[in-house]
Biopython code that builds the backbone (N, CA, C, O; Angstrom):
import numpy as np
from Bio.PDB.StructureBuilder import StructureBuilder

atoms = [
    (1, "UNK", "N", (-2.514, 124.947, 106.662)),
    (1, "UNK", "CA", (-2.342, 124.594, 105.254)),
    (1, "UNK", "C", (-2.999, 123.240, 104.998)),
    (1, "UNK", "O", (-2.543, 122.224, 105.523)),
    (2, "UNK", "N", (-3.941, 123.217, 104.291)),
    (2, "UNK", "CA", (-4.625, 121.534, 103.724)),
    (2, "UNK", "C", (-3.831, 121.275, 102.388)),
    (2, "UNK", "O", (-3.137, 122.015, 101.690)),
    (3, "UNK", "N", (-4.177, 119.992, 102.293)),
    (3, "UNK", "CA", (-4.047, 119.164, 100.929)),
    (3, "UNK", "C", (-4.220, 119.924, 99.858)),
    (3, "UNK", "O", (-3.369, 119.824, 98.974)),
    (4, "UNK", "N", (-5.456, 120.952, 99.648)),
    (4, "UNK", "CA", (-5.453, 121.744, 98.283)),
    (4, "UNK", "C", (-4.265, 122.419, 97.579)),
    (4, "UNK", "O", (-3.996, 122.486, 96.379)),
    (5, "UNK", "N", (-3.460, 123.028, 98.948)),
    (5, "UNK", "CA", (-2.782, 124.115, 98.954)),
    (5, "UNK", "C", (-1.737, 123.565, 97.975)),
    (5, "UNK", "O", (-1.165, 124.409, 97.285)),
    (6, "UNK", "N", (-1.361, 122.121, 97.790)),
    (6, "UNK", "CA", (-0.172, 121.306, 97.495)),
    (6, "UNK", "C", (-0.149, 122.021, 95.911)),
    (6, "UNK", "O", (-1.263, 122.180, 95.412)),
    (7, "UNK", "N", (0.902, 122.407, 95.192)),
    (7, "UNK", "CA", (0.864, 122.351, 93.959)),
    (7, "UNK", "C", (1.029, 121.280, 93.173)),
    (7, "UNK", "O", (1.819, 120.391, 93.491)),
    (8, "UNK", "N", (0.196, 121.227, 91.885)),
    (8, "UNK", "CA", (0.161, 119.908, 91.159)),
    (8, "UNK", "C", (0.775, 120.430, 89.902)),
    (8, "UNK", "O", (0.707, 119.687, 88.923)),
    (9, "UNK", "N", (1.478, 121.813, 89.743)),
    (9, "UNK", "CA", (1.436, 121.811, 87.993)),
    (9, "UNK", "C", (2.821, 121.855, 88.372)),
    (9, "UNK", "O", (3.275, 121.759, 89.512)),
    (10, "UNK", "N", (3.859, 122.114, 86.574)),
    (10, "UNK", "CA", (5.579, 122.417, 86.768)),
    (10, "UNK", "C", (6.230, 121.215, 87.337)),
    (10, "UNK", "O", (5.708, 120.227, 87.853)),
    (11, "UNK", "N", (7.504, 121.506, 87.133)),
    (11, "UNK", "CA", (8.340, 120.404, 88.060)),
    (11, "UNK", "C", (8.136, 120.040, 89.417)),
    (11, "UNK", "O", (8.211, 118.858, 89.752)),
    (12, "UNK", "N", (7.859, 121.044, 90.320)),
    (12, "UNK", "CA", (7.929, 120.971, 91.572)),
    (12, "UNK", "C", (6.496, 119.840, 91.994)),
    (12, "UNK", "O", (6.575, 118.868, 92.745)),
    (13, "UNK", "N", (5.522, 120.215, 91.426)),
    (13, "UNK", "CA", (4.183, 119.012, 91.554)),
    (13, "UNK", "C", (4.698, 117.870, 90.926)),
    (13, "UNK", "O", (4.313, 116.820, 91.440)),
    (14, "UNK", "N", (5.623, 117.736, 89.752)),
    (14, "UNK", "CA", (6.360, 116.271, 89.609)),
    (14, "UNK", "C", (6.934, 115.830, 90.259)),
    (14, "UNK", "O", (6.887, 114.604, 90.161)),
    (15, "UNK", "N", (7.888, 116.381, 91.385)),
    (15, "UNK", "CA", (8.808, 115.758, 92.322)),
    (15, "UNK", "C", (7.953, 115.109, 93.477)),
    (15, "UNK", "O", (7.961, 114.066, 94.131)),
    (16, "UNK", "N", (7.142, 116.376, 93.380)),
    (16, "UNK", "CA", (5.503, 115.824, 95.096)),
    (16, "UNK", "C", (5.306, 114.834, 94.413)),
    (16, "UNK", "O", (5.692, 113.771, 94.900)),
    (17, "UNK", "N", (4.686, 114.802, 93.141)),
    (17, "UNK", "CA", (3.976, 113.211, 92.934)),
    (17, "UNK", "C", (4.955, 112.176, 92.863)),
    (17, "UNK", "O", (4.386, 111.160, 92.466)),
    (18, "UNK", "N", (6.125, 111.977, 93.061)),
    (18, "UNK", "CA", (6.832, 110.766, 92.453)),
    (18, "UNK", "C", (7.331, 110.722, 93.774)),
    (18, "UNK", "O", (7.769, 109.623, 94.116)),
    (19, "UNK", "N", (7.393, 111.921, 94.865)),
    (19, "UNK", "CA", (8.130, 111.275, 96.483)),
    (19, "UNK", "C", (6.671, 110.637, 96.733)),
    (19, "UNK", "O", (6.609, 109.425, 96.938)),
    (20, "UNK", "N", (5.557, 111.372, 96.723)),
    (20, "UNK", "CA", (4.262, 110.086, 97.262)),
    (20, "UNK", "C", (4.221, 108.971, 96.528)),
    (20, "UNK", "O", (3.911, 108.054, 97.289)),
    (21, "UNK", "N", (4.390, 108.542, 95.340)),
    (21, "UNK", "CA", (4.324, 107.304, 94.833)),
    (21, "UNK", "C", (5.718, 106.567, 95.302)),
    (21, "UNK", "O", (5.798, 105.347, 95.161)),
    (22, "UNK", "N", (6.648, 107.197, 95.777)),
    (22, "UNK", "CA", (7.563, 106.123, 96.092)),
    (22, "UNK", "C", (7.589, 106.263, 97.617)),
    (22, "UNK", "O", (8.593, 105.638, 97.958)),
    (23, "UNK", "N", (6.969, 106.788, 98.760)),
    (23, "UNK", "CA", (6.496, 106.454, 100.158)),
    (23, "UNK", "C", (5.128, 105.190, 99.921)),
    (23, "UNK", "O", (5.262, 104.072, 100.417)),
    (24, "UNK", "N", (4.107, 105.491, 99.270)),
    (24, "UNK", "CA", (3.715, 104.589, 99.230)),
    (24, "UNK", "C", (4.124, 102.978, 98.483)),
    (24, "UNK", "O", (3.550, 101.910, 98.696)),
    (25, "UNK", "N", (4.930, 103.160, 97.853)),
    (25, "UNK", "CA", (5.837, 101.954, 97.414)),
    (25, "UNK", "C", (6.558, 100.913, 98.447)),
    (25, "UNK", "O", (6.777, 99.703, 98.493)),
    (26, "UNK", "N", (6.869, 102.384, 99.467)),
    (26, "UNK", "CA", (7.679, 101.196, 100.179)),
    (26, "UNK", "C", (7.001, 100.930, 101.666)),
    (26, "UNK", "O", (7.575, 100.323, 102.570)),
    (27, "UNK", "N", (5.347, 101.638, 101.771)),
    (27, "UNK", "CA", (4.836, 100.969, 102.633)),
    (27, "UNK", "C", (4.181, 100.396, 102.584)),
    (27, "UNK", "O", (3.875, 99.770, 103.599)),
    (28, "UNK", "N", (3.507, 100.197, 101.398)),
    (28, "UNK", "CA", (2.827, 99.225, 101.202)),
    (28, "UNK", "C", (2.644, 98.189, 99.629)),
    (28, "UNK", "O", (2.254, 98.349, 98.472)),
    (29, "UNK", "N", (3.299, 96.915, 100.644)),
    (29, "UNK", "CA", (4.081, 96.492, 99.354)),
    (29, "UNK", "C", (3.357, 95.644, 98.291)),
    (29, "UNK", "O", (3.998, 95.159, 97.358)),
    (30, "UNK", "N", (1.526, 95.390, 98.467)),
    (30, "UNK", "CA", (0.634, 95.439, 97.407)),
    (30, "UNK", "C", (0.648, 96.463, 96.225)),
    (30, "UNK", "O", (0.292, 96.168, 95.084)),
    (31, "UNK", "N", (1.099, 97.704, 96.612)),
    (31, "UNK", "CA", (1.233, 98.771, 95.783)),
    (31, "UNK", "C", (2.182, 98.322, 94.750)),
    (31, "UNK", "O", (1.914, 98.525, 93.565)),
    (32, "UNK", "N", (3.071, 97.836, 95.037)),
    (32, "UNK", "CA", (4.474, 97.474, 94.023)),
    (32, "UNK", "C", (3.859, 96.602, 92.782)),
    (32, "UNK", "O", (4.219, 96.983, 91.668)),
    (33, "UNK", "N", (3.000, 95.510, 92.836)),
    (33, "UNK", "CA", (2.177, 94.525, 92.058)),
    (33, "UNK", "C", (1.407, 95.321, 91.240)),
    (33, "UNK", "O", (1.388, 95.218, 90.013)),
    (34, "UNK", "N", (0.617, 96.305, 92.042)),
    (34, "UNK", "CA", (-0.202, 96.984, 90.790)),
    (34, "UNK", "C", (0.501, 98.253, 90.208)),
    (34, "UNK", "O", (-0.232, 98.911, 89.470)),
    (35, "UNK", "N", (1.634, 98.686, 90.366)),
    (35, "UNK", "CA", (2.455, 99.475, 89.420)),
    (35, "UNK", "C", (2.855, 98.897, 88.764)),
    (35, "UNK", "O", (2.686, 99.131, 87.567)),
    (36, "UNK", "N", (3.180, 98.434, 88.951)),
    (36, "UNK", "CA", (3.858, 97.136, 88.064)),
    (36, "UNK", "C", (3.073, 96.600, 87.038)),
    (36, "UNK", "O", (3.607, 96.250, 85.985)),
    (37, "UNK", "N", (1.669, 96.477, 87.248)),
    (37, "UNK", "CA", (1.076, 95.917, 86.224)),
    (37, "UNK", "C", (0.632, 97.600, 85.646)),
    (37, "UNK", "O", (1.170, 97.977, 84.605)),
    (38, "UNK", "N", (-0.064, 98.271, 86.155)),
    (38, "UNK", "CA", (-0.775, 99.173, 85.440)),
    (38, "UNK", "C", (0.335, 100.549, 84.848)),
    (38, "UNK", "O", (-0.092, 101.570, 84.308)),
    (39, "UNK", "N", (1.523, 100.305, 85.064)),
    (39, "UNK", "CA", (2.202, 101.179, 84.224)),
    (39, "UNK", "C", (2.406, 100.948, 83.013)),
    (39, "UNK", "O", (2.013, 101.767, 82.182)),
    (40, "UNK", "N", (2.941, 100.005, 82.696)),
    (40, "UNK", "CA", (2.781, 99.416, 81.243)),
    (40, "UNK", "C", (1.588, 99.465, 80.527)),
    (40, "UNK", "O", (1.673, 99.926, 79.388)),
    (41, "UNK", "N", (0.201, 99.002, 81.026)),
    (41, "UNK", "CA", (-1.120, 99.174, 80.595)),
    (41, "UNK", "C", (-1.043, 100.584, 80.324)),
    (41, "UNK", "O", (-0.835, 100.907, 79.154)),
    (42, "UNK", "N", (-1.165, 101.423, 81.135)),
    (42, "UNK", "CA", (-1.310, 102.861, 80.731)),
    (42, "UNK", "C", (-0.658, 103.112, 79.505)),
    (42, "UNK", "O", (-1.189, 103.225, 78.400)),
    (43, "UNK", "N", (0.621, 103.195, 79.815)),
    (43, "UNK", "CA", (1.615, 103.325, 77.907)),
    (43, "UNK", "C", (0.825, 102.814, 77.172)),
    (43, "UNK", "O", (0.230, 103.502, 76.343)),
    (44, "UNK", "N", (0.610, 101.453, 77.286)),
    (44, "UNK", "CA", (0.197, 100.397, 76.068)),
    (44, "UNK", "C", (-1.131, 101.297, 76.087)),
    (44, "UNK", "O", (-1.405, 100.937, 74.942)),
    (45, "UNK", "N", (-1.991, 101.998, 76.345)),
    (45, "UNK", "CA", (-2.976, 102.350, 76.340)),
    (45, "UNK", "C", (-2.492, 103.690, 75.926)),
    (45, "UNK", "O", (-3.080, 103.869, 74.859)),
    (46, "UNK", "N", (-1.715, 104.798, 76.170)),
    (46, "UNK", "CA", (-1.838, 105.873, 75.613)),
    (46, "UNK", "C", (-1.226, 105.601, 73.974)),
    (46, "UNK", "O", (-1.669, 106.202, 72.995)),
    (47, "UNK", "N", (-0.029, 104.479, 73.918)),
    (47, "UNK", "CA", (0.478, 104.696, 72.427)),
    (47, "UNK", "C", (-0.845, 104.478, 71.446)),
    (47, "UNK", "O", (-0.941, 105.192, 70.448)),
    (48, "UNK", "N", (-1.818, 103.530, 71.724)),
    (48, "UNK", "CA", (-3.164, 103.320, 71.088)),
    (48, "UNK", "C", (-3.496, 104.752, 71.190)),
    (48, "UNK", "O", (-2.795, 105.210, 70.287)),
    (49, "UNK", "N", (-3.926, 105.444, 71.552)),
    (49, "UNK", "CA", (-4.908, 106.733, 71.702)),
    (49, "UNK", "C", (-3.864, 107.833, 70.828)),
    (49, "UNK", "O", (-4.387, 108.831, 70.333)),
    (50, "UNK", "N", (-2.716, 107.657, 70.703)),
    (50, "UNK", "CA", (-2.094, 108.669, 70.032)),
    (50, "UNK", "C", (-1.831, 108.424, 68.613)),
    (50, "UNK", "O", (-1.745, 109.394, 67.859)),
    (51, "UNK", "N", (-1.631, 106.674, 67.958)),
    (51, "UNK", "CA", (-2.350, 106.596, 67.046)),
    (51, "UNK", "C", (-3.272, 106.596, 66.383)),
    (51, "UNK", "O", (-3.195, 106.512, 65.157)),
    (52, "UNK", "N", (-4.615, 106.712, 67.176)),
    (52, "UNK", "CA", (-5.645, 106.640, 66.792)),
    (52, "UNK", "C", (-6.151, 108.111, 66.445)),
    (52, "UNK", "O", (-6.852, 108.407, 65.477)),
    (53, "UNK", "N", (-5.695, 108.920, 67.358)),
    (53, "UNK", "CA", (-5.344, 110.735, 66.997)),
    (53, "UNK", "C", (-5.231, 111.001, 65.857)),
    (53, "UNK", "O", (-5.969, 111.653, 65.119)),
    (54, "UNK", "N", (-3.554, 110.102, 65.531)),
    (54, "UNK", "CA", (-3.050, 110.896, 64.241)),
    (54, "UNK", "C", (-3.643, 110.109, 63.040)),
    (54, "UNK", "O", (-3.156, 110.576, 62.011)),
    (55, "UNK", "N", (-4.411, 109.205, 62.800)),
    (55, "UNK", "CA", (-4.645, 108.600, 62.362)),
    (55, "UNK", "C", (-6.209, 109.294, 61.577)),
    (55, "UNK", "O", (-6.464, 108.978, 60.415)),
    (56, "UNK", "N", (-6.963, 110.047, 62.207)),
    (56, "UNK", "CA", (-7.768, 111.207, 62.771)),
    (56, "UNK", "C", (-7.478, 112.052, 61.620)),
    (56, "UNK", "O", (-7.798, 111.970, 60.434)),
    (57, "UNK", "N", (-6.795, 112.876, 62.279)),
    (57, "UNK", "CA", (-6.106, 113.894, 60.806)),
    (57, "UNK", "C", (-5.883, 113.901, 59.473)),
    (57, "UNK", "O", (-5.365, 114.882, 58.939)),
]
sb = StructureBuilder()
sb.init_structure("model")
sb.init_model(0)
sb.init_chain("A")
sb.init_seg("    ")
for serial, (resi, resn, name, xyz) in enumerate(atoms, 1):
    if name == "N":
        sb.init_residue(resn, " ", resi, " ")
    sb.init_atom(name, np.array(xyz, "f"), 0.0, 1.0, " ", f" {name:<3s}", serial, name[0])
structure = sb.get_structure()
């Protein structure tokens, strides 16, 4: 079985992605600094793009 095989869609690919983001959290603890910064950026970056959508219409 490789890496492809992993499912990414549904709940079950949400739980895979959030146990790998929190193994890598706690091994490597540079990782913690840039979640930290780039989660918020992302939001702050999608609420822009979803006004700018409806804004569109």
């Amino acid at each position: 079985m490789g890496i492809e095989k992993i499912p990414t869609k549904g709940i079950f690919g949400a739980i895979i992605g959030l146990g790998i983001m929190v193994i890598i959290l706690v091994a490597i603890p540079a990782a913690r600094w840039f979640l930290l910064l780039s989660i918020p950026a992302g939001v702050v970056v999608a609420l822009i793009l979803r006004l700018a959508n409806r804004r569109r219409e």
